[in-house]
N, C-alpha and C positions, 0 to 999 in steps of 0.2 A: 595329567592333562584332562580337561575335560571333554565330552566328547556335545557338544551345544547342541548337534542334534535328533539325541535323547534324551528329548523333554518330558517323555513320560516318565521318567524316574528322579525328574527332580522339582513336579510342581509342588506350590506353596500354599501351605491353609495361608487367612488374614492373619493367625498368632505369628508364625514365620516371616510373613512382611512387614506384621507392627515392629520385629526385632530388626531386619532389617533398617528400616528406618532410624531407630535407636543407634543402631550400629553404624551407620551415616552418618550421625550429626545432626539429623533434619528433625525439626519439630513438627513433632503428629498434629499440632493444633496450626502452622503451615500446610498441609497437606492432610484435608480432612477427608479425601475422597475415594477410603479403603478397597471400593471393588474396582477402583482404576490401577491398583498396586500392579507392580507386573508381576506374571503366574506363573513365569518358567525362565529358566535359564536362558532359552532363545532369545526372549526378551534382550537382553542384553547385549544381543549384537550392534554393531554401529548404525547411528540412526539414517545411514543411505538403505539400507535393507531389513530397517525394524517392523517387525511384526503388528508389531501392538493391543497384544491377544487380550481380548480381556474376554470370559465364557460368559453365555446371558447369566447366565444364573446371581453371577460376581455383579453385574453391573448395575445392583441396586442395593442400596444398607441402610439401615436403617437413618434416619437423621440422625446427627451430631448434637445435645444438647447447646453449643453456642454458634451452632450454622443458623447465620438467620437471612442466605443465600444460596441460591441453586443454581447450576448451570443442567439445563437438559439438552440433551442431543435430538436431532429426527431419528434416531435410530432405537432411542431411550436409554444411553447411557447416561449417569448423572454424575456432577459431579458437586460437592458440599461444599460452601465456603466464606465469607463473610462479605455483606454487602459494604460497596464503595459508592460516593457521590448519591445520586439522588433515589430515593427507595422509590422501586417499579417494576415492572414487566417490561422488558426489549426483546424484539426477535431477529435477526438476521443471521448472513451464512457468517460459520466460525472460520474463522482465516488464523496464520501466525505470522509473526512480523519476530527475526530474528536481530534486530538491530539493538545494537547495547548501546546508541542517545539519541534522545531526539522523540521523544512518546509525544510529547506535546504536536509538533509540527505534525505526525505521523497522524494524532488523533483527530487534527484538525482541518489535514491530507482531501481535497473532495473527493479524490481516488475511490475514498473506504467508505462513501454511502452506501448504506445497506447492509455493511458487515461488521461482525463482533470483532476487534482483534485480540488475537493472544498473544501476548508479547512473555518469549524464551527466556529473556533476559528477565534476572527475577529482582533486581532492586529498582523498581518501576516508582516513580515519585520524589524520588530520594534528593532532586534538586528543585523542586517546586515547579512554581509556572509563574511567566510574564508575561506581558500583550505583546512583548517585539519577535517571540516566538511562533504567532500563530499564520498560518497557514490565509486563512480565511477567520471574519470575526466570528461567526458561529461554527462548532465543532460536526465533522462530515458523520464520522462512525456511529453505530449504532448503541454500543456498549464495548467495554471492554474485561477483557480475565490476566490477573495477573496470580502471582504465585503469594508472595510476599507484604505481609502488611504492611502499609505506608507509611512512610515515617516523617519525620519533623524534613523540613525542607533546608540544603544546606547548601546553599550557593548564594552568591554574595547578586545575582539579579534576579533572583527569589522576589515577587512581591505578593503571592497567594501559596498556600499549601494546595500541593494537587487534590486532596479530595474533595477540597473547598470547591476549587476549580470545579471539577467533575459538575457538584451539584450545581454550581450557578451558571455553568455551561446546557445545562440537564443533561448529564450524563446518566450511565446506571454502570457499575462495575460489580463485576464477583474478585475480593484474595483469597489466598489462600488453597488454591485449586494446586494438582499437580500438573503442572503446564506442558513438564516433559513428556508427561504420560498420553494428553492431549493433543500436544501436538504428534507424537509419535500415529495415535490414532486417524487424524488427517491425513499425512504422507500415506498411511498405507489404504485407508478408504476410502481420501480424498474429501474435499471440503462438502459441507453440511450445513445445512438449518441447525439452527439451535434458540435456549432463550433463555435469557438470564431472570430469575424472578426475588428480586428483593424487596423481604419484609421483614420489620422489626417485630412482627407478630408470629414469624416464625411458623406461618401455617400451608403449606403449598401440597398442590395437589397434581404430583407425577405425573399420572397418566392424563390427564388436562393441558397441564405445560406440555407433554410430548406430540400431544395430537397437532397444539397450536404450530408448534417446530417445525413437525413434520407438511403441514396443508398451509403455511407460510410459501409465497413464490419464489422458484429459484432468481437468480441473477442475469442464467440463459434465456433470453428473450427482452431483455429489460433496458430499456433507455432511460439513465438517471442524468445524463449530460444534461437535458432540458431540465431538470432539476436543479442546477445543482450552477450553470448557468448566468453571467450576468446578464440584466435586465439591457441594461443601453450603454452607448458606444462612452469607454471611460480613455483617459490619459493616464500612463505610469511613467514617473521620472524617480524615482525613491532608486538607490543603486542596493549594492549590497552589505551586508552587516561587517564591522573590520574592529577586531580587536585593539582597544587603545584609541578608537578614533575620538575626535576631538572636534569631527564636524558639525555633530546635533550630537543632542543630550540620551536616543536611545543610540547612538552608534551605526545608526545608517549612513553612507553616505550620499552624497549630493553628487547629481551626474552632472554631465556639459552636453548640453543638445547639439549633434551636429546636423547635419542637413538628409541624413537616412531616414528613413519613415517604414518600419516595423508595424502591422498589421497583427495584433495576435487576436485567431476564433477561440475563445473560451468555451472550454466544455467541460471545465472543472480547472480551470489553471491554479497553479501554488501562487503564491506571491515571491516565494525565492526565486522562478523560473522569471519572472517578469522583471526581479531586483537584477539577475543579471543578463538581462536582455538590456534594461537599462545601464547596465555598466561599461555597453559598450559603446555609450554615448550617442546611439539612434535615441529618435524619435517613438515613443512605444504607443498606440492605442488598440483598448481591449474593448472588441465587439463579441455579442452576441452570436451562440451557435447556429443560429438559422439567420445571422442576417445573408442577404443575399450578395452572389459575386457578383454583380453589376453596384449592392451599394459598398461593398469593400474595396473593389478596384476604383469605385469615383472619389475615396479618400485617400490614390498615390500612394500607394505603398511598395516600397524598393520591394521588400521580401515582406512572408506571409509566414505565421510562427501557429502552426495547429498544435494545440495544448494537451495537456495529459489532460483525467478526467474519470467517473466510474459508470459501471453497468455493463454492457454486452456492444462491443463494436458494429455487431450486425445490425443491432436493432438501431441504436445511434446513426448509421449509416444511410437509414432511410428516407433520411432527408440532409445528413451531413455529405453526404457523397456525389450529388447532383453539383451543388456550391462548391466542393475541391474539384471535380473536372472542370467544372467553365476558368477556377482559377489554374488550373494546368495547364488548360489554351491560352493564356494571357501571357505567357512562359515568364511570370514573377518568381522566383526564389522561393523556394517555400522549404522548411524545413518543422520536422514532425516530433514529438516527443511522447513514448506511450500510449495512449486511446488515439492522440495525433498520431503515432505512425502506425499503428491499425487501420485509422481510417484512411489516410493516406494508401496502404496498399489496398485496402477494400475499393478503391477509386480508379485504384490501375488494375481491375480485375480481379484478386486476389481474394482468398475465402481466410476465415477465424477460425479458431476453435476454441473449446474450455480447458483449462489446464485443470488436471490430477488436483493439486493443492497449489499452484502461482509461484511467482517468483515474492517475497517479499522481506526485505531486509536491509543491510547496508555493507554486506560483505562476500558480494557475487560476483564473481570472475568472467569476465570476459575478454576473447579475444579478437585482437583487431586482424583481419585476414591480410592486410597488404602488407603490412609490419611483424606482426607476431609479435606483438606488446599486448601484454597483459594489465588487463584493467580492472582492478576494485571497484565495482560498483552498489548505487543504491538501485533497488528494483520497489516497484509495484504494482502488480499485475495479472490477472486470472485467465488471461488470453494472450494469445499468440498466432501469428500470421502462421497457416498453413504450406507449409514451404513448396510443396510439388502446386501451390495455385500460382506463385507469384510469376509473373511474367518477365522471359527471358531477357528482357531490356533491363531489369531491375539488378545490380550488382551487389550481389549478400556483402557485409561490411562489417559487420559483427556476427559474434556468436556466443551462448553461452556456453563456458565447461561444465557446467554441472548438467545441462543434457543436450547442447549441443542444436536450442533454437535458437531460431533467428533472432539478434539482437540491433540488428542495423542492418540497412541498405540504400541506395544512392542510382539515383539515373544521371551523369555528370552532365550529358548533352542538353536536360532539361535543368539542369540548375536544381533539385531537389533530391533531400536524402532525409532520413529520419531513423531515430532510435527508440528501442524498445524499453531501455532503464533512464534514471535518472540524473542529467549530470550535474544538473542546479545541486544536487547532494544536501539534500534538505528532510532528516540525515544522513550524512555518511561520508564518505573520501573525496575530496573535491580534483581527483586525477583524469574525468572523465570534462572537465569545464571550459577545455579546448574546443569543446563543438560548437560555442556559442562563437569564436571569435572565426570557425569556421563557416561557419552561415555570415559573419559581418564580410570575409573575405570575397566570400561568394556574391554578394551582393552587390562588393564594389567592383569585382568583375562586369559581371552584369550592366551594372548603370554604364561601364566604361566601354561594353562592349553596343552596348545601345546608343550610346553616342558617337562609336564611330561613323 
């Protein structure tokens, strides 16, 4: 048995992890980025309590004659790998997105402006890309790292190969990185600058990229919501995507308008979150995140749908959070999803903070506190409601098991509740989808109790 930790008698030259790797299976022209190898047995422990050691000395090698790709950290760790989609310099914080489908929505998610994601899952590509997948027509994230080169695309609604994608999107990607090693680096240091530099000239300059990394601004302080943003007041009736369907030629369906009228403030919405807003046969229209509550309530809205979206709650709050109190005194229905229920509790008092490394993925558990049903969820998110701020009126309603924040809460007497993950599941398990038809419930309360 061994004893994990006494790590001083079992670290590893680079010869010892080249073999490794050998010994694995894994192709070293996969994972070119030797002083990320892990150094010691500890390593090895489960990635809730990975180390992710790597000594300065290890975290620079020479380049790889077919690296014509670098990922740098703010901290100057590098890692080598071949460039994807369009050759360039990107900088933003490196994040990990643990979900095995769904890269396309994910990358086109407004959530991820500003950030690289690293996606765990390593056959990244592998079914191409369509237009019925995206999120928004132009792509949020910064760049992406994946593990594994991209292959031919094999899905029967393939109508682009993803690296194509990438470049006509302007992406920039690094493959071939070791992702686990990376992300294990995150969880235990927590999320970072970094910047991908790809060139077919193969010539990059470390300590140059590192500085860029490094004096790049973090995400704390930073409102992308007015980025990211639509311009003026739009209509959605498009429903949700149904396998087999036979209604339109991409498989959306076709909703029935009934006489409900859904308000959603956009501060990055998906289009899944608004296909099943429209599914449940309201009236949907999407406004602008600063338009104001005097001109939102003069457009009759039963309930009020505050959207996901990316950047720093606090700073977005500065002018989102004036517009959600006056819509709290109008006692309309409102229900919050992500950066929406952030802002949402920022409104009732309540402070943010930064998370370690975020929730992001499509296979996070949570649970409902009135029931004790456990929920698969999708998450995406670097912030979290500070629990001792929220106000006693406020009813915690989720939570997550992996550390036990706040993933929902609810004022019943005010008609409004919001959650921290995803339930549009755009990607990921659609067991959370029931909260849409809890807000229509809620709504027809509401109007029924307004009219008595």
């Amino acid at each position: 048995m061994v004893n994990y930790q006494q790590k001083a008698s079992f670290l590893f030259t680079a010869r010892d992890s080249a073999f490794l790797y050998r010994e694995s299976g894994v192709d070293q022209d996969v994972s070119l980025a030797y002083p990320t190898l892990l150094v010691s047995f500890e390593d090895y422990a489960s990635m809730s309590d990975a180390k992710a050691i790597v000594y300065s000395e290890k975290r620079r090698t020479e380049q790889p004659a077919n690296a014509n790709a670098v990922l740098v950290l703010a901290d100057g760790t590098v890692f080598w790998g071949h460039g994807v989609g369009l050759e360039n310099d990107i900088v933003g914080e490196v994040c990990f997105n643990t979900s095995m489908t769904g890269y396309q929505e994910i990358i086109t998610d407004p959530s991820y402006a500003g950030q690289i994601i690293t996606f765990t899952f390593p056959h990244i590509g592998n079914v191409g890309t369509n237009l019925d997948d995206l999120e928004r027509e132009n792509a949020a994230a910064a760049g992406i790292v994946v593990k594994s080169d991209i292959t031919a695309a094999s899905n029967y609604r393939a109508t682009q190969d993803f690296s194509c994608w990438l470049a006509s999107a302007g992406l920039t990607g690094i493959a071939g990185v070791d992702t686990r090693n990376l992300t294990r680096r995150i969880r235990h240091f927590g999320a970072m600058n970094g910047i991908i530099s790809f060139s077919n000239k193969k010539s990059f300059d470390i300590d140059e990229l590192a500085i860029k990394a490094e004096s790049h601004p973090s995400l704390s302080g930073m409102d992308l919501a007015s980025d990211v943003s639509s311009r003026e007041l739009e209509k959605w009736s498009t429903g949700t995507w149904k396998f087999g369907s036979k209604e339109n030629d991409d498989g959306f369906e076709n909703t029935e308008r009934k006489d409900y009228h859904i308000v959603a403030i956009d501060y990055g919405a998906k289009r899944n979150i608004l296909r099943n807003l429209a599914q449940l046969g309201a009236k949907i229209t999407t406004v602008p995140s600063n338009l104001s509550a005097d001109a939102i309530l003069s457009l009759r809205p039963d309930g009020i749908f505050l959207s996901n979206g990316p950047g720093d709650p606090a700073a977005t709050a500065n002018y989102a959070v004036p517009i959600i109190k006056d819509l709290l005194n109008s006692n309309t229905p409102i229900f919050g999803i992500c950066l929406g229920h952030q802002l949402l509790s920022l409104a009732l008092g309540a402070k943010t903070e930064k998370m370690k490394s975020g929730h992001r993925g499509g296979n996070h558990p949570v649970k409902q506190i009135k029931t004790g049903r456990i929920e698969i969820t999708s998450q995406n998110h670097g912030f979290v409601i500070s629990e001792e701020t929220l106000p006693e009126s406020a009813t915690i309603t989720h939570r997550s098991l992996f550390d036990g924040s706040i993933e929902g809460f609810e004022i019943a007497e005010k008609n409004i509740f919001s959650v921290q993950y995803h339930p549009e599941a755009s990607p990921g398990p659609t067991e959370s989808d029931y909260l849409f038809c809890q807000f229509l419930e809620i709504i027809k309360k509401a109007r029924l109790s307004h009219n008595a």
